[in-house]
MMTF fields as JSON, N, C-alpha, C and O atoms, coordinates in Angstrom:
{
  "mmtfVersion": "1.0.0",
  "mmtfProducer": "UNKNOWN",
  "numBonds": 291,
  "numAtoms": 292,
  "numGroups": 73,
  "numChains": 1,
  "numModels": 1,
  "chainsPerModel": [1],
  "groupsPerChain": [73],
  "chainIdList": ["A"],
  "bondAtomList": [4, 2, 8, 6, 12, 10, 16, 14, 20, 18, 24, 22, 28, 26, 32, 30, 36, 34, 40, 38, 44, 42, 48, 46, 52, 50, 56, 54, 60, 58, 64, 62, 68, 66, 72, 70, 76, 74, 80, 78, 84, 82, 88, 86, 92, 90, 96, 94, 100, 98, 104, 102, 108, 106, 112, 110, 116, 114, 120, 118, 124, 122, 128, 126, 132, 130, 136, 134, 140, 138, 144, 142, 148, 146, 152, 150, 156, 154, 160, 158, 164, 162, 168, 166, 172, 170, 176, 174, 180, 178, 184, 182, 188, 186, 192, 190, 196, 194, 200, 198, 204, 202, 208, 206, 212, 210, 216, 214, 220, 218, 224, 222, 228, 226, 232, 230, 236, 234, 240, 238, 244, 242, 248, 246, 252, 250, 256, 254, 260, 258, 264, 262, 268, 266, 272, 270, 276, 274, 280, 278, 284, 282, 288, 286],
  "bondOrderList": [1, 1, 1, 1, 1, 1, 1, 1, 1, 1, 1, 1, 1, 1, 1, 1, 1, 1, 1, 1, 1, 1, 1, 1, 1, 1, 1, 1, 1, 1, 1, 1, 1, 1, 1, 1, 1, 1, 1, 1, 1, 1, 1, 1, 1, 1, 1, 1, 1, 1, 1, 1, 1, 1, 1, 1, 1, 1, 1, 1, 1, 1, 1, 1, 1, 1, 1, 1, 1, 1, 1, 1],
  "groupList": [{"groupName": "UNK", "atomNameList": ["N", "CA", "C", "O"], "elementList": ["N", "C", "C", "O"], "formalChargeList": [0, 0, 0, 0], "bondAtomList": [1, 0, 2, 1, 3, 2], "bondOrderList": [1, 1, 2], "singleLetterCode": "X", "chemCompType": "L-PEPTIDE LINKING"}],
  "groupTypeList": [0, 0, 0, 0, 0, 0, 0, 0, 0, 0, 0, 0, 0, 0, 0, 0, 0, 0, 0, 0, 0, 0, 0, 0, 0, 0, 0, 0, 0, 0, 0, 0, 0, 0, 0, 0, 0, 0, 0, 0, 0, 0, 0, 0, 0, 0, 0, 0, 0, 0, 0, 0, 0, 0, 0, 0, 0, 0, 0, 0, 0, 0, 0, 0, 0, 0, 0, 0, 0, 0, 0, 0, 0],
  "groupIdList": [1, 2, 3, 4, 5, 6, 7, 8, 9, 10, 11, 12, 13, 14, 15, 16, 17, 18, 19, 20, 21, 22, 23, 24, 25, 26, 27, 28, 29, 30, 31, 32, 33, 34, 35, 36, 37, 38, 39, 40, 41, 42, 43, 44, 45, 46, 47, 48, 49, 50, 51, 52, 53, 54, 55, 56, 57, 58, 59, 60, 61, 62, 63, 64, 65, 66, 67, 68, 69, 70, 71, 72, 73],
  "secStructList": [7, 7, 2, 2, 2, 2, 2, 2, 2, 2, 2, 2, 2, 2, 6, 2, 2, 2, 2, 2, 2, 2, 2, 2, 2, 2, 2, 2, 5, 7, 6, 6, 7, 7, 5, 7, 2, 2, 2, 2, 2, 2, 2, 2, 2, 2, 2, 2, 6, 6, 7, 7, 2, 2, 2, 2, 2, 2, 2, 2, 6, 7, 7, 2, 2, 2, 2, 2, 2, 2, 2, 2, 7],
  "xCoordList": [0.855, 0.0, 0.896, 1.852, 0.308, 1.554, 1.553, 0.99, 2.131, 1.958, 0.859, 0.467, 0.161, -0.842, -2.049, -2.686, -1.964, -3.4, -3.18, -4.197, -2.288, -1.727, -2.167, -2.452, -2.155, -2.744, -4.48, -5.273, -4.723, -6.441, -6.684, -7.295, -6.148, -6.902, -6.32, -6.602, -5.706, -5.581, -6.822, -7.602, -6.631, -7.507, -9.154, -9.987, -9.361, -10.772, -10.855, -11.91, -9.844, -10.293, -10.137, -10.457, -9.496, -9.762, -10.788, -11.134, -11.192, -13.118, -14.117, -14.929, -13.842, -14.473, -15.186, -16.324, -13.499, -13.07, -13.515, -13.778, -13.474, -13.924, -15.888, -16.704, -15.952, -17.793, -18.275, -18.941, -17.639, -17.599, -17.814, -18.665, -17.026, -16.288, -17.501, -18.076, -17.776, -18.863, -20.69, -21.477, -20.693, -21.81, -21.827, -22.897, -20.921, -20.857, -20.982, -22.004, -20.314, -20.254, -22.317, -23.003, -22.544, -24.402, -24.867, -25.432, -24.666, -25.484, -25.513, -26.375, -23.886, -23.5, -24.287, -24.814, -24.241, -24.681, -25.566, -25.361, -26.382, -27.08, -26.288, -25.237, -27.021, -26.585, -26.472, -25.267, -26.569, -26.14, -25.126, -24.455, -24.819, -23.617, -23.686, -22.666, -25.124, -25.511, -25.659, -26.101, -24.936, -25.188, -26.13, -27.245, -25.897, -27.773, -27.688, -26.614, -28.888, -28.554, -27.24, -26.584, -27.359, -26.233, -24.554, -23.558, -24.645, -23.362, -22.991, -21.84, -24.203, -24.067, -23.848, -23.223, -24.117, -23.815, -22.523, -22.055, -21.991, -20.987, -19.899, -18.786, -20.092, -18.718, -18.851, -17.862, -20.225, -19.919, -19.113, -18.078, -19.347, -18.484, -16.955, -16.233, -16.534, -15.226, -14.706, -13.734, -15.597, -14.841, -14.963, -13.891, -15.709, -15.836, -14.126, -13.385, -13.853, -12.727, -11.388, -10.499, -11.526, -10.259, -9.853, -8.737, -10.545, -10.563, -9.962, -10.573, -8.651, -8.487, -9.041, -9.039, -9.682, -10.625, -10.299, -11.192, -8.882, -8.302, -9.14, -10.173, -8.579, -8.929, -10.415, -10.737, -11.212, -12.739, -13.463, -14.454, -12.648, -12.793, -12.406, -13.225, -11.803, -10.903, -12.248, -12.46, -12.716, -13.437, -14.76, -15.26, -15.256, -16.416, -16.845, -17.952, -15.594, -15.273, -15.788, -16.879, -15.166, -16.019, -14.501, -13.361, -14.882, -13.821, -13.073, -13.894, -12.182, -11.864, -12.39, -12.375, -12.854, -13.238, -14.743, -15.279, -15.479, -16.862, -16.916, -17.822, -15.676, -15.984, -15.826, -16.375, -14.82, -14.344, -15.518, -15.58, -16.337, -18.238, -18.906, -19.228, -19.018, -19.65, -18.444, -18.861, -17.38, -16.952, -17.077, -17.123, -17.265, -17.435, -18.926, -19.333, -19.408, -21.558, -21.504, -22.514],
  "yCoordList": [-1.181, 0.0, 1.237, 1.438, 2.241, 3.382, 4.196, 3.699, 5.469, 6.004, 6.811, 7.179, 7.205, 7.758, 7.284, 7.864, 5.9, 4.716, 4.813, 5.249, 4.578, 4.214, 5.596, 5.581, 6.747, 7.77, 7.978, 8.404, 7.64, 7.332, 6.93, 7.479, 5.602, 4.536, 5.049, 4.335, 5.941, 5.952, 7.124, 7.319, 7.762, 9.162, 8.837, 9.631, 7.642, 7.764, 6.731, 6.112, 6.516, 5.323, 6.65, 6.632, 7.821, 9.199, 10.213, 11.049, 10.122, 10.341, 9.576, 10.144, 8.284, 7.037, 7.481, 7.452, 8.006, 7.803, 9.059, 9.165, 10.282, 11.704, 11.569, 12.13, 10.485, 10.601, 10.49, 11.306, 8.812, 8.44, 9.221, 9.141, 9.842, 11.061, 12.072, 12.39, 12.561, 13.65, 13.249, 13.936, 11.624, 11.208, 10.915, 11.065, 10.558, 10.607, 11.884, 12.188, 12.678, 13.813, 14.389, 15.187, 13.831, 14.49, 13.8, 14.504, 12.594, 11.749, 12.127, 11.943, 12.855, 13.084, 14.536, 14.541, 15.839, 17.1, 17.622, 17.204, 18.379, 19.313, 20.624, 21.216, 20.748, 21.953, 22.881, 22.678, 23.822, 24.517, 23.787, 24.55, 22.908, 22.505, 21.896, 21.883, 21.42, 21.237, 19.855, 19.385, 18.967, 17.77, 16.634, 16.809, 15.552, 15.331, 13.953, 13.583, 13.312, 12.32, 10.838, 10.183, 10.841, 9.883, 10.383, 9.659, 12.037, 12.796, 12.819, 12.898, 12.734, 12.779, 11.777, 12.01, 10.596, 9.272, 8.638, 7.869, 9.011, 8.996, 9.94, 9.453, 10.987, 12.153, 10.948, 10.488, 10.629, 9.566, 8.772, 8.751, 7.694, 6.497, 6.814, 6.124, 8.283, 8.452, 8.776, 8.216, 9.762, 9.796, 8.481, 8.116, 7.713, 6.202, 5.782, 5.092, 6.16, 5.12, 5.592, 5.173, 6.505, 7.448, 7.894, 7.615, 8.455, 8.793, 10.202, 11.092, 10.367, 12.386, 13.029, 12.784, 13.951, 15.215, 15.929, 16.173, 16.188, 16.882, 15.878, 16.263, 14.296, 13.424, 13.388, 13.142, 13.703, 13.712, 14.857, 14.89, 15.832, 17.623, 17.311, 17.986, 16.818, 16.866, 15.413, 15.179, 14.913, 13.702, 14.232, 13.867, 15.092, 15.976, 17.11, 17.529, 17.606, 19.216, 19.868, 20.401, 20.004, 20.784, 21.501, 21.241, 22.397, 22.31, 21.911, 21.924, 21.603, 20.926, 21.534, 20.825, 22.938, 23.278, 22.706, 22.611, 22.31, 22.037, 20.027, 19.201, 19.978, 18.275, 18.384, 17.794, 19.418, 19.667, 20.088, 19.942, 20.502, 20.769, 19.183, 18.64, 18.568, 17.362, 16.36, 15.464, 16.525, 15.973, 15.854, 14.672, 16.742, 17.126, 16.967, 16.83, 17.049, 16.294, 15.375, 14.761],
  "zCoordList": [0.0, 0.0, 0.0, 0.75, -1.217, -0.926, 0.295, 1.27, 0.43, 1.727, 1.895, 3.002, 0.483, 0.126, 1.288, 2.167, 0.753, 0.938, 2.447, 2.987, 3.226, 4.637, 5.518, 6.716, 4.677, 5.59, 5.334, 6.173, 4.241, 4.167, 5.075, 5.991, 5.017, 5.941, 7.289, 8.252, 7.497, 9.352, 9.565, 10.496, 8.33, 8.215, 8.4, 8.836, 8.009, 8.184, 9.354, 9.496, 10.168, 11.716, 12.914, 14.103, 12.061, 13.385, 13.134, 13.97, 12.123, 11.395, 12.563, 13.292, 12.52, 13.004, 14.534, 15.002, 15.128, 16.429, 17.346, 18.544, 15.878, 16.162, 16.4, 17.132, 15.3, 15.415, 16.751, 17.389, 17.254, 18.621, 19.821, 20.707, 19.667, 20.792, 20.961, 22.002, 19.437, 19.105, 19.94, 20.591, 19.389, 19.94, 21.324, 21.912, 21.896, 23.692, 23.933, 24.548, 23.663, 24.336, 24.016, 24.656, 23.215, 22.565, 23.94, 24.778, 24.161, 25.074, 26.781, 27.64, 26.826, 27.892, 28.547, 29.659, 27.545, 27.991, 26.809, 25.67, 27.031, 26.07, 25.114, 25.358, 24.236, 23.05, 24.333, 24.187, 25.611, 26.62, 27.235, 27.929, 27.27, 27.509, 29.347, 30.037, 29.906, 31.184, 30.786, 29.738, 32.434, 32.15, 32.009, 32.502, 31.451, 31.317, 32.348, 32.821, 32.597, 33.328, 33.128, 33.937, 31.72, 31.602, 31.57, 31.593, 31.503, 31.666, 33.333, 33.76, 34.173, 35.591, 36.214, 37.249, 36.025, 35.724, 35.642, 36.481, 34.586, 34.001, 34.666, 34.862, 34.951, 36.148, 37.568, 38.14, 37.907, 39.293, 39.031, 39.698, 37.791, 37.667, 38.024, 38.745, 37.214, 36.534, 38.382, 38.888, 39.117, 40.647, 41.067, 41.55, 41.088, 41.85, 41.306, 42.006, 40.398, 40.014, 39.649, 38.908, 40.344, 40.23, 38.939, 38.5, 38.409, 36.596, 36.792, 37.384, 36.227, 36.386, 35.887, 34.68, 36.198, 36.402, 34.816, 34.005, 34.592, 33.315, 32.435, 31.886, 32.278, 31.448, 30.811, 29.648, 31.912, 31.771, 31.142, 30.413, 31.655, 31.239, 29.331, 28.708, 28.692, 27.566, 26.939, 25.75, 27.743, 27.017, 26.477, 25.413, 27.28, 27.547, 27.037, 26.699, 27.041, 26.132, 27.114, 26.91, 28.408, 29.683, 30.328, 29.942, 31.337, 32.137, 33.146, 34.063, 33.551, 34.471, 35.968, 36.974, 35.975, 37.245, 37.257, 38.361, 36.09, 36.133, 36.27, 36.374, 36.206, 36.482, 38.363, 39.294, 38.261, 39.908, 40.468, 41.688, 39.998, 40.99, 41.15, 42.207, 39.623, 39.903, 40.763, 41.496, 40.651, 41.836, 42.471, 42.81, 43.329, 44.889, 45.625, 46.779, 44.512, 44.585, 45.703, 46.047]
}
């Protein structure tokens, strides 16, 4: 495969990976950007299990001081 083909094909598994990301994050909070029950849900799990706060903030597209509120819930 040339090097052409080799970046397609990585190019459309971070398309793939971007949709993914795009649709959790829909499921997680509303077009205002407030969390919805499976986003609230989901910040519990991530403190239950020692998930970093940055990590979750960057998964979410939130800030890290607003995971640091549902933290502390």
């Amino acid at each position: 495969m040339s090097s052409a083909g080799i970046i397609r094909k990585q190019l459309k598994i971070l398309e793939k990976d971007a949709a993914l990301v795009e649709d959790f994050r829909i499921c997680a909070k509303t077009d205002g950007g407030r969390m919805q029950d499976f986003g609230r849900d989901f910040l519990a799990l991530c403190r239950q299990h020692g998930i970093q706060q940055s990590f979750v903030a960057k998964l979410l597209a939130i800030s890290s001081g607003a995971v640091s509120q549902h933290y502390n819930r």
